[in-house]
VOFI-888478 format. One record per residue (C-alpha): residue in three letters; x, y negated, z negated; residue number from 1. Coordinates in pm, 1 decimal, decimal comma, always signed. Layout:
<nodes>
ALA | X | Y | Z | NUM
...
</nodes>
This chain:
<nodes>
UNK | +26107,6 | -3974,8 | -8067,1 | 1
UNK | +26446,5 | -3812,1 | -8058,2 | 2
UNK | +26434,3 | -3421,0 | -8173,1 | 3
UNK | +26839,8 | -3391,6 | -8158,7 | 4
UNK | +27036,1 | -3396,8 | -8484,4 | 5
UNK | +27217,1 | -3641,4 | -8674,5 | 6
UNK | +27586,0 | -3552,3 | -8701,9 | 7
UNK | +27831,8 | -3597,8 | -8995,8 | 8
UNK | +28177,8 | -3538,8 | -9037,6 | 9
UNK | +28460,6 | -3586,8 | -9337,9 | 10
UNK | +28776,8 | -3436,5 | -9432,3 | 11
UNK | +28627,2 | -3182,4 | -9660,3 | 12
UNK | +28313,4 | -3140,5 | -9870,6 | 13
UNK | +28274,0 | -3539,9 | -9930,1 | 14
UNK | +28028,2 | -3593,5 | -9656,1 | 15
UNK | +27755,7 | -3389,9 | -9819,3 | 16
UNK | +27691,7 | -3695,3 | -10012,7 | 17
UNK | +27596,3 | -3817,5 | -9723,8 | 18
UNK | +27366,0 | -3532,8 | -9612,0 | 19
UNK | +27155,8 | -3503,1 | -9962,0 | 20
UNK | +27083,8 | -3878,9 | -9933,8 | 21
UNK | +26958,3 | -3827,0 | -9562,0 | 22
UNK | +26790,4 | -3505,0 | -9677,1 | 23
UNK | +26594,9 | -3760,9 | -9902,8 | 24
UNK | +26549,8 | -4007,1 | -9684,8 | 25
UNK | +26473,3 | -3835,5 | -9318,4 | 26
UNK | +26386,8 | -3458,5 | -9433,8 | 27
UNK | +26214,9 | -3407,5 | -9082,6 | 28
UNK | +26607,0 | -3434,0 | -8933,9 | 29
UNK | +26783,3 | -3176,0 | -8781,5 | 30
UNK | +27165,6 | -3224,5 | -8934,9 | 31
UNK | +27481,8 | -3112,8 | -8865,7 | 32
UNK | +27772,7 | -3119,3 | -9066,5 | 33
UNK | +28140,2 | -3139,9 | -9025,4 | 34
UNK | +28376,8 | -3095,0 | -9271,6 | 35
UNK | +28727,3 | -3065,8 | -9194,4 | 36
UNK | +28843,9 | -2814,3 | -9506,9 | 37
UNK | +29128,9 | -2675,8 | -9310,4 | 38
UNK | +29310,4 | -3032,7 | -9304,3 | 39
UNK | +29169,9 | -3204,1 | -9611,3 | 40
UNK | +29298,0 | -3472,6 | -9741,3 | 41
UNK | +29279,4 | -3726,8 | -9473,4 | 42
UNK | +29375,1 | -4016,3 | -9687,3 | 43
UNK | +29776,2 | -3976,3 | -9715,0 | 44
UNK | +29813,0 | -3863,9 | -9317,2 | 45
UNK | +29938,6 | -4155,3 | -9019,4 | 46
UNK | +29727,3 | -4328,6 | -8828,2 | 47
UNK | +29830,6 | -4131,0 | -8536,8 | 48
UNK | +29725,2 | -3785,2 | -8681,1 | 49
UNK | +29373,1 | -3949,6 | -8804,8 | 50
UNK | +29318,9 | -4056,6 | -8404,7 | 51
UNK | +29324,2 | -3745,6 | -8343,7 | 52
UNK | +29118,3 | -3565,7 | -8602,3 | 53
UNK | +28852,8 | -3849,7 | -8546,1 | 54
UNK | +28804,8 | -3779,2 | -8215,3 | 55
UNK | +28830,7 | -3399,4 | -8260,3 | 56
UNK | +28567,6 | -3451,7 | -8504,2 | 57
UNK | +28343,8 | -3671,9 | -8270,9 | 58
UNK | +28383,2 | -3410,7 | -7987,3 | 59
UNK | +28317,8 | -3098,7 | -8171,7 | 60
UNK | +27966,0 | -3295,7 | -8342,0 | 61
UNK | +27882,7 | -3427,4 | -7977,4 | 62
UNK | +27923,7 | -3032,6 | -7861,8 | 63
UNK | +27592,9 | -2943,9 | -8109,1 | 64
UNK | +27436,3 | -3240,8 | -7879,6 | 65
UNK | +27410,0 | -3471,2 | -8152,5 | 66
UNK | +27212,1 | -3852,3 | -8098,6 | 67
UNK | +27423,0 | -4042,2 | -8364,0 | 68
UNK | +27717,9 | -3990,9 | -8557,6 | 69
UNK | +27841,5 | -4084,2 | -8926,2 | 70
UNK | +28199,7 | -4038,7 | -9033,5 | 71
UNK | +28129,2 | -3971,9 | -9375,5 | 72
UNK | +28534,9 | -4080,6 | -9466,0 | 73
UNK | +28622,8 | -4403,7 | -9572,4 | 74
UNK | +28975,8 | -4316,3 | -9474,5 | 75
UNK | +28849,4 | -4276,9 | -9116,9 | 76
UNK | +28610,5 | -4525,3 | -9102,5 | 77
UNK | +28909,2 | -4774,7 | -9234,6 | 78
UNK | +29212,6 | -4655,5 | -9079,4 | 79
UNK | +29085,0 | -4564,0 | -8714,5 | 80
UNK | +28748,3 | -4744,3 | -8669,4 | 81
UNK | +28781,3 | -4762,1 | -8271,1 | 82
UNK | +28776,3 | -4397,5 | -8226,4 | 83
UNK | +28364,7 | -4436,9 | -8330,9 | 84
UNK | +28324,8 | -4746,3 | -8109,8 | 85
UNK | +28432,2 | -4518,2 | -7818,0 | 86
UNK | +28181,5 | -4220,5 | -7884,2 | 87
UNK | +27886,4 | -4221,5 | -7545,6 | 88
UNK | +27648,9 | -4235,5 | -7904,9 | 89
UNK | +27574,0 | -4451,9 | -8181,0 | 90
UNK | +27860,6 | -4394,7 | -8390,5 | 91
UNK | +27961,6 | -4596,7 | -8702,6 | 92
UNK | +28148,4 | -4526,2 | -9079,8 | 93
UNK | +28069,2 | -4619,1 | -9480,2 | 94
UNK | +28275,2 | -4963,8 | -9494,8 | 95
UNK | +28010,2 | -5221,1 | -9298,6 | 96
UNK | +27706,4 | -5015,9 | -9499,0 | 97
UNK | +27903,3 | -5020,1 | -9825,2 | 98
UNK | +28041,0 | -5361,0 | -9817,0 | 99
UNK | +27707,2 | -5487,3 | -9706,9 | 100
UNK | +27548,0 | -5374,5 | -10025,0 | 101
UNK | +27824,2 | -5445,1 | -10247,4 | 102
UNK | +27778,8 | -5851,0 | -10167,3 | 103
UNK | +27414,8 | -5795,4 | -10170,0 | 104
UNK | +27445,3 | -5702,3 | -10568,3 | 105
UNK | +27748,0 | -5840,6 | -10668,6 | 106
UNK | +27647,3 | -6175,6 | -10921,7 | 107
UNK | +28023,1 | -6291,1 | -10993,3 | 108
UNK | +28158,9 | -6258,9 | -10682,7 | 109
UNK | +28453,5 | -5981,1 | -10817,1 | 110
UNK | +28353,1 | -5687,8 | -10621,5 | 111
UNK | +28615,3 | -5367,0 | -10677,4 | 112
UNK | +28703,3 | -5104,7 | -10428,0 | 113
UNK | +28840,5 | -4739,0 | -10497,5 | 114
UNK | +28919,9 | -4541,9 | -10189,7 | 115
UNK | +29230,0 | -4288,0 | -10080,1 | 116
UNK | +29568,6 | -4470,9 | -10021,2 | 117
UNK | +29533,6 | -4472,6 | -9663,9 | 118
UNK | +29176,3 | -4642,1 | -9697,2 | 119
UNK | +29263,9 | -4921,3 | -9943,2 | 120
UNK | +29628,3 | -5024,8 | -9684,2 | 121
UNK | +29429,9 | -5053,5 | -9412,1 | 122
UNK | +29237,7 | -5341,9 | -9618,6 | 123
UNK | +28921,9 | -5242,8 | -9360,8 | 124
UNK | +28629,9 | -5311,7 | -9735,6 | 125
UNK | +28869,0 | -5644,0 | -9831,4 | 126
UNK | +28845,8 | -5778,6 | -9440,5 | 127
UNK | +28461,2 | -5688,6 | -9424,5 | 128
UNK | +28388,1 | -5821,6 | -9772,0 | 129
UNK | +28543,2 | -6166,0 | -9653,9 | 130
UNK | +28360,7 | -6158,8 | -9323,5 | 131
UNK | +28035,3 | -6073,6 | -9500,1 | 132
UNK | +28114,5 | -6389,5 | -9781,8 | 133
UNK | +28430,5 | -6579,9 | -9791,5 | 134
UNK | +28460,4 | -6657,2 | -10150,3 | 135
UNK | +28394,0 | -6254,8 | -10319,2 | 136
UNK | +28687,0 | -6179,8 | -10492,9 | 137
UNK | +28826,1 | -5811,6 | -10356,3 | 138
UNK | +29041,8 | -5614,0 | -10623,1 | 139
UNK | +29121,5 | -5259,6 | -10502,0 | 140
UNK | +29215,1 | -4956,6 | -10603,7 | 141
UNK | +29423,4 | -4651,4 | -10430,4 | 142
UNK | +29336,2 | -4337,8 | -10610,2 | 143
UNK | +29482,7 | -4038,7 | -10420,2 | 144
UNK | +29387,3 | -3783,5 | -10668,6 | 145
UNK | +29011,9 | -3809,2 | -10728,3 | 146
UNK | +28925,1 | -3626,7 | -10349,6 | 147
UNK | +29140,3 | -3304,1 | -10520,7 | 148
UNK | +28969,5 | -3292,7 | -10837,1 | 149
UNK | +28616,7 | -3308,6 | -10658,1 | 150
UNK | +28732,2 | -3056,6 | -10386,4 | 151
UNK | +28782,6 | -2824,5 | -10657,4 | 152
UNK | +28463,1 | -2877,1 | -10840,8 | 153
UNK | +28649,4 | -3085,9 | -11151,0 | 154
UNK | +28363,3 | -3306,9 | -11196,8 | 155
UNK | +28214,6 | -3284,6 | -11536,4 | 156
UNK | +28147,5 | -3531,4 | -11753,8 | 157
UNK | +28357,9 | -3376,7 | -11998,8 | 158
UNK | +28625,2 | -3286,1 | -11806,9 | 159
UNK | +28897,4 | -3415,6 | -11963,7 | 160
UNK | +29156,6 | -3445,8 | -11667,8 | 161
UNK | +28895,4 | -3601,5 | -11455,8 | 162
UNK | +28828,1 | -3856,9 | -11731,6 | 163
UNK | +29168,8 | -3961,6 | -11770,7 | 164
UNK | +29260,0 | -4012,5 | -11400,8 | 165
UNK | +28964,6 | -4218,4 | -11362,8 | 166
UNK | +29066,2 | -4437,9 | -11726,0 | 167
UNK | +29449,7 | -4460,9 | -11532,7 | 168
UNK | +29289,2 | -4571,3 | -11223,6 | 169
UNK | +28966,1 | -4808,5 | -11384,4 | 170
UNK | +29135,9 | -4964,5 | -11654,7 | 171
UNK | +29347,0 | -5228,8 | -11401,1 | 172
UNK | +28949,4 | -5316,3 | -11238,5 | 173
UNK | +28807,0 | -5366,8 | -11568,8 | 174
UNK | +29021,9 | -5609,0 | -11707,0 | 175
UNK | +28979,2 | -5784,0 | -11350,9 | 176
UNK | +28594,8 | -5821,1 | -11455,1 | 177
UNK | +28470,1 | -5705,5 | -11170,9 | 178
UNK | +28079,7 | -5644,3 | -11144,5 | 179
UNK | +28037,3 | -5436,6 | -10872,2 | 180
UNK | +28254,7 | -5183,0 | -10750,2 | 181
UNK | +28235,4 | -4968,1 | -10412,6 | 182
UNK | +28283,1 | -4606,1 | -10429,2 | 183
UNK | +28479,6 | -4584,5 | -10104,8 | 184
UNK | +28537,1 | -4270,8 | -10016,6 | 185
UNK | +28206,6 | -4002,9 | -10041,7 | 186
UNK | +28391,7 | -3817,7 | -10260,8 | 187
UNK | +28353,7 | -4045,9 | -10535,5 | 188
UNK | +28008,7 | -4020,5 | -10589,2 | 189
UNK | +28032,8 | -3714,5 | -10720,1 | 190
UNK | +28261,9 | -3892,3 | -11019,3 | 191
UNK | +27965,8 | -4150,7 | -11078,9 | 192
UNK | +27901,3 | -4004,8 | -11442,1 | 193
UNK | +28257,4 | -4072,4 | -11540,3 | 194
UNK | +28281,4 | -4385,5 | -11364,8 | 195
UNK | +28023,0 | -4520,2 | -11512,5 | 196
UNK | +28107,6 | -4437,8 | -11835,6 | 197
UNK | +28430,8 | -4615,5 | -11804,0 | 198
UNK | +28343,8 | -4928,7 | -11631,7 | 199
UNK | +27989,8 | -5013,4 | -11861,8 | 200
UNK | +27642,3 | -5079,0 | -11817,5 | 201
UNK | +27739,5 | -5372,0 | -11677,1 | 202
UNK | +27860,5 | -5275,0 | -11300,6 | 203
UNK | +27692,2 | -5189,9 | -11049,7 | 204
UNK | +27839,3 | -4902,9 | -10881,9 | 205
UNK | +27795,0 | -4880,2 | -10444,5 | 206
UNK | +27754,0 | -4536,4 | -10340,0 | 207
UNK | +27911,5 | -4522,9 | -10006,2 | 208
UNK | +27695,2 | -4251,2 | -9900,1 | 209
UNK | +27379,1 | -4383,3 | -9991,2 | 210
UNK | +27485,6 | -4695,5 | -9783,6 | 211
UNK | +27541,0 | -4497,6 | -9469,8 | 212
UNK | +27219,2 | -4298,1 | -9509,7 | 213
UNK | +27065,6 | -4644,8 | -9510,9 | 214
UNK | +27205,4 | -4739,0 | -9219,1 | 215
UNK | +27126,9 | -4422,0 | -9045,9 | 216
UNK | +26756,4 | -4504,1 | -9090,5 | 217
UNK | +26787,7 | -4829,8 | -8967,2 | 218
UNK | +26968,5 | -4750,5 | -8681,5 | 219
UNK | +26699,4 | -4443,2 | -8557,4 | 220
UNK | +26439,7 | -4708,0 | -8647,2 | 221
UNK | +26605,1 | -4975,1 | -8381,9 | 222
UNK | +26657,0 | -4692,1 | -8098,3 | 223
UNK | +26286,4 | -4533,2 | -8194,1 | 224
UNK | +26506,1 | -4203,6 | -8223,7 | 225
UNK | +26325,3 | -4019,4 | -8521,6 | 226
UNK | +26263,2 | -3664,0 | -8498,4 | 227
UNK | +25926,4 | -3628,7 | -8414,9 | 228
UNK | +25632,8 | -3612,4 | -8661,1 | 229
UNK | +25575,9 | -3285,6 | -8800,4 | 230
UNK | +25953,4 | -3169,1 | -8730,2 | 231
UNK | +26066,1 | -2919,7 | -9005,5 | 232
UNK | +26449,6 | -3053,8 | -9042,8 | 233
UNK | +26688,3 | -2815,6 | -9016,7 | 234
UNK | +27110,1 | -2840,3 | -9199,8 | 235
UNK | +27388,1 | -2665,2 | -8986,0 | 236
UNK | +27696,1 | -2678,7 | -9169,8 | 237
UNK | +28061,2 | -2598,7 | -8999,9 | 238
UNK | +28402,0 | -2591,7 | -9203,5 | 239
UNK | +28715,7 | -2547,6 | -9055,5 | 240
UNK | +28819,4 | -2361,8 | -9360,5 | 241
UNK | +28651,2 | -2177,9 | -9623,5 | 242
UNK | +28787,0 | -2275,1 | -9963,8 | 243
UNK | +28706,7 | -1997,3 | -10243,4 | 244
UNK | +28418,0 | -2110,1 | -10357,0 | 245
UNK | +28290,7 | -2316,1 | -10116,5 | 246
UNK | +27921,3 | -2244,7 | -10120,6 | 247
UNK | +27914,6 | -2353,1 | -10532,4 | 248
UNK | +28121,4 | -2690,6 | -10468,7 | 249
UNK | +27911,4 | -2751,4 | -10186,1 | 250
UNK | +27563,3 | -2686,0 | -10342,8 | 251
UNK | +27691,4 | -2947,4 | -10641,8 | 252
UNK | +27709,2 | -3205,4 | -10346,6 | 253
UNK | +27387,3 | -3141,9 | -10170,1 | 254
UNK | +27203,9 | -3074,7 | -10500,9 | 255
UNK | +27075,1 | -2744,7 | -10366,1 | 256
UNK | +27144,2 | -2389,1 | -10211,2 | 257
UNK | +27363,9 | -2393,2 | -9877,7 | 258
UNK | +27175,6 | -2096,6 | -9809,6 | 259
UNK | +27336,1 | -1934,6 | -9490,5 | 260
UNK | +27371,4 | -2200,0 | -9207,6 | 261
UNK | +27780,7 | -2221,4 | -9290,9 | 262
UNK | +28020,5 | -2169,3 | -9000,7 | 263
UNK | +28388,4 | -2167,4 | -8956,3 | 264
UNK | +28545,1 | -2304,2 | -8633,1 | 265
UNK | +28888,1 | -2404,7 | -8498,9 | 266
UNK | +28863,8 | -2722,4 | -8333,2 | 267
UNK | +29170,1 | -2657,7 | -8146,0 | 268
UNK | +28941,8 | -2416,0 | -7931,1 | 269
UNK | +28695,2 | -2572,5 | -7664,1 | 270
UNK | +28333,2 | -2601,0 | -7884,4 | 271
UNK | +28019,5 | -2371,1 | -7753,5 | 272
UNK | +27816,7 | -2654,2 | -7623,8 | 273
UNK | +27436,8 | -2689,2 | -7796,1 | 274
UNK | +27226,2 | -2435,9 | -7624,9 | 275
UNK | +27470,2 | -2193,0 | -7579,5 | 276
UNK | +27402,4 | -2041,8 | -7986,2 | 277
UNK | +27130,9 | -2052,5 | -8183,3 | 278
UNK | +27290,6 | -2248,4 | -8486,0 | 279
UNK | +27168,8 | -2580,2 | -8380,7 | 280
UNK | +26812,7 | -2518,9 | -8273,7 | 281
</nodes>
């Protein structure tokens, strides 16, 4: 039994995807989250200047004394993979989890991927996908706008900007006949509705988040590193800006309330380590 939290990080408000599926799933976890507001987007910046938010990222969530880490960001988790294989805890990103599932369901082999522009040229789902089963059939899809429209809360079903970016970007994997199609960046999920509507009944649609909560679980099931029995979990959340609005857009990702557990840091300033505030306990 392991009472420290689980820590997750993304370039903005995506990785909350991530915590309301580990909310389900483990809600005797202590969580914190990292979301990097002040530098958001992640997915058009060089691999040298995603080295070094990853690993700011990793050290500011191993500061709170965290026992694992998920980088909630495809672009991350693609572009700059080694920076989690370095961390002194378990560590890992969305593209094993995803891809995983994705040839788990797929039936016709033509799986489809949608992630930011940096995500889809590092080819990090295609490579896995291939690993996983060498004759899937990868089609991707760069689209750099969808992480804007869900950072500011453009979402609805209805909208009708939202819908026609996705048609733009969809149209090119439907006629490709794909079956299943990853939602690679945590973003996305948040565009399922709309997604859905535009590929058909027909697709099966891999929530990238979903597939790293599952992971999660399995991993604190390997180490025997579940919070113990009886733990009432507990959600820290830290920004490195506040967007207007935050507190909505972020209760439409986690489903419920943020309530008053949000903090604003600088990560170019040493972190307080855990113990040394109350925010964590």
């Amino acid at each position: 039994m392991d009472g420290r939290p689980i820590g997750v990080f993304d370039s903005g408000l995506g990785g909350l995807t991530v915590v309301r599926q580990l909310l389900r799933r483990l809600p005797g976890e202590n969580i914190v989250y990292f979301g990097d507001t002040g530098r958001v987007p992640y997915g058009n910046r060089s691999r040298k200047i995603l080295h070094k938010y990853a690993r700011q990222d990793c050290s500011f969530l191993r500061s709170k004394g965290v026992k694992l880490i998920i980088a909630a960001c495809g672009t991350v988790s693609s572009v700059v993979p080694r920076v989690l294989e370095e961390q002194p805890v378990p560590a890992f990103g969305v593209v094993k989890p995803a891809a995983a599932a994705a040839v788990r369901a797929t039936r016709s082999g033509r799986i489809g991927v949608l992630g930011t522009s940096a995500t889809i040229h590092a080819g990090a789902f295609r490579r896995c996908l291939l690993q996983l089963n060498p004759q899937v059939q990868v089609f991707e899809k760069e689209c750099p706008l969808f992480v804007a429209l869900v950072e500011n809360g453009w979402i609805g079903r209805e909208d009708e900007v939202t819908r026609l970016t996705a048609r733009r970007y969809l149209e090119p994997l439907r006629e490709q006949g794909v079956d299943t199609l990853i939602l690679g960046c945590t973003h996305f999920p948040l565009l399922t509705d709309i997604i859905a509507d535009i590929m058909g009944g027909g697709v099966t649609l891999i929530d990238s988040g979903q597939a790293a909560a599952d992971a999660c679980v399995e991993r604190l099931a390997q180490d025997n590193t579940f919070a113990p029995p009886g733990n009432s979990g507990r959600c820290h959340f830290y920004v490195s800006d506040q967007p207007e609005g935050f507190s909505k857009i972020a209760g439409m990702f986690l489903g419920q309330a943020i309530g008053e557990h949000l903090h604003t840091v600088d990560l170019e300033l040493p972190a307080p380590m855990a113990g040394e505030d109350d925010e964590t306990g």
